[in-house]
C-alpha positions, 0 to 999 in steps of 0.5 A, a space after each residue: 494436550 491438543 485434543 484434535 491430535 488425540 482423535 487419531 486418523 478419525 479426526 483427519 477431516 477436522 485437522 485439514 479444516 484446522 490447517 486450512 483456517 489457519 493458512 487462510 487466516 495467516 495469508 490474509 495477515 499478508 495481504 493486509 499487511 502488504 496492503 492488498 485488498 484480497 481475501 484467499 478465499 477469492 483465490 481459485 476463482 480469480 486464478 481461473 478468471 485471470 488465466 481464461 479471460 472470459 468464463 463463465 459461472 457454470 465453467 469455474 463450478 466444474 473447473 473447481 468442484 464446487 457448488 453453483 451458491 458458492 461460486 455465485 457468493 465468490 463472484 458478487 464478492 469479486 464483484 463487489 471489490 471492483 475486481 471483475 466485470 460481467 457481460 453479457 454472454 453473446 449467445 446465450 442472454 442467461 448467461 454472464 460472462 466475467 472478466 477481470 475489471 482494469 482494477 483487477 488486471 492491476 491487482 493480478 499484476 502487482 500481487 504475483 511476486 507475493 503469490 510466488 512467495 506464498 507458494 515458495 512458503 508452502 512448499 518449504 513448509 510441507 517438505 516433510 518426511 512421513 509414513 502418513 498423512 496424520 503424522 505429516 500434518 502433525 509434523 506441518 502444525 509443529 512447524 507453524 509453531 516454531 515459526 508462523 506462516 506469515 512470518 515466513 511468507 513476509 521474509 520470503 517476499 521482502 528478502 526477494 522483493 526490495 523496492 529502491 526508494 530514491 529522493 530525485 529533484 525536480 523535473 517537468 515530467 513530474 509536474 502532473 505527479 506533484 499536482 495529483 498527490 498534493 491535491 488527494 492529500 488536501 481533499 483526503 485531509 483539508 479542501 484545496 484552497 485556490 493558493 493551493 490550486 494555483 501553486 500546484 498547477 504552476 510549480 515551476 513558475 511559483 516555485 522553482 523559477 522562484 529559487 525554490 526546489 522540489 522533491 520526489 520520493 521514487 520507488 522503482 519507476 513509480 513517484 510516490 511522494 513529493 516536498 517542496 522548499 519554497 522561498 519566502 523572502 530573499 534572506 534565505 527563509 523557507 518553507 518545507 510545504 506540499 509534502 504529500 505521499 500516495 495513500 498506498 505507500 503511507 505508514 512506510 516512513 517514506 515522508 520522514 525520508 522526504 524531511 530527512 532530505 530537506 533538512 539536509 538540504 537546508 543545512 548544505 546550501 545554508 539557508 537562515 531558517 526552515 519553516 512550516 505551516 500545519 494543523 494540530 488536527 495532524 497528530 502523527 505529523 506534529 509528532 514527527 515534526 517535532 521529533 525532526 527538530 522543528 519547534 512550534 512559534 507564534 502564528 502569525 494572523 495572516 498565515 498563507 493558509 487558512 487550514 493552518 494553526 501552527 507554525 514550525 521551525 527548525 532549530 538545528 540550522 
């Protein structure tokens, strides 16, 4: 039995506390989920921030009722997340003025669809008929049972949200793209070596202008990953490299789509064999280079990169 439940209309302070920790704690699943670097708690006063501009510390306390250290706590966490910028106040020097950072404006930006879909959430949940305030939160606490709020917050946002990812070829306005994603990839993982260096300046002239193709992965109107197919002879052999996907956008299979199209590719325009150089330190990736069909062979002693000590080839051609 649930012992709060029991209290009665005695409880109630503590049963709102209940219902709010749990929301509190559901939505931060979503944003972590979603991969958004935001706390709930933050809410309220990045809202007023956004909508105002320019506020300051004392303006967010009577806008919200709060005390003046526990908007002082929320402001250096703000701060502390990149998310506001504090000025000086042009007539009083005491005073900060806060504004959203450009971090911050593009957050504001990118997490309005998610912060439609939890206000969608919440009043499909609270859609209740009772005769109190006890027994609606009786009635809410039960729906949350049946069906976690964040499950429902991420349906919601899924079912109104789909992105359209879209594999394109290779195009000179996206030359920058496939430098900037390659080169994070290698600085995250490896170093950039200067054959890296030169080919990714230059993928036109090392690449396609050699017979070779690049790919990129487009979600809406944003390149988020890219492969290339680079010859290594004229006999039809070539090497699946420069495979990169943006840090935000990992995890979402978006590089195995990238494979899926050079693999298909290599089949349709019937090359010999399909190559690629890695490192076993790339747990993950071996894995699915292996489950894709490629089948480890001897390395040879002058490998093109020094990072690599595994060479790859696909067996199904």
């Amino acid at each position: 039995m649930d012992a709060l439940q029991g209290i009665g209309e005695i409880g109630i302070g503590s049963r709102l506390k209940r219902l709010s920790e749990y929301m509190m704690k559901d939505t931060q699943v979503v944003y972590d989920h979603f991969g958004f670097d935001f706390d709930p708690y933050l809410f309220p006063t990045f809202k007023i921030i956004l909508h105002k501009e320019e506020v300051t510390n004392t303006e967010i306390n009577q806008s919200l009722k709060t005390s003046q250290p526990a908007t002082t706590q929320v402001i250096n966490k703000l701060d502390k997340k990149g998310l506001i910028v504090l000025k000086e106040h042009p007539n009083d020097k005491r005073k900060k003025l806060i504004a959203l950072s450009e971090k911050g404006k593009k957050l504001a930006e990118q997490i309005q669809p998610l912060w439609k879909s939890i206000e969608y959430t919440i009043k499909d949940y609270t859609r209740i008929t009772s005769d109190s305030l006890i027994e609606h939160i009786n009635k809410l606490e039960k729906k949350f049972i049946q069906k976690k709020f964040s499950d429902a917050i991420m349906e919601h946002y899924i079912a109104n949200n789909k992105k359209q990812l879209e594999i394109i070829n290779f195009s000179e306005e996206f030359a920058s793209s496939f430098y900037d994603l390659n080169i994070e990839w290698l600085q995250t993982y490896f170093y950039v070596e200067p054959f890296d260096e030169e080919v990714l300046g230059k993928p036109k002239q090392y690449i396609i202008d050699k017979g070779g193709h690049i790919f990129f992965a487009k979600l809406n109107d944003e390149i988020v990953g890219t492969v290339a197919l680079m010859p290594l002879d004229e006999n039809g052999t070539f090497e699946l490299t420069k495979m990169a996907v943006s840090p935000e956008h990992r995890g979402h299979k978006i590089g195995q789509k990238l494979i899926t199209k050079c693999i298909e590719f290599a089949k349709q325009e019937q090359f010999n064999t399909l190559l690629l150089y890695s490192n076993t330190l790339l747990e993950n990736a071996i894995y699915i280079y292996r489950k894709y069909g490629f089948v480890e062979v001897p390395l040879e002693a002058n490998s093109p990169y020094k990072r690599s000590d595994i060479k790859m080839v696909y067996k199904g051609l």
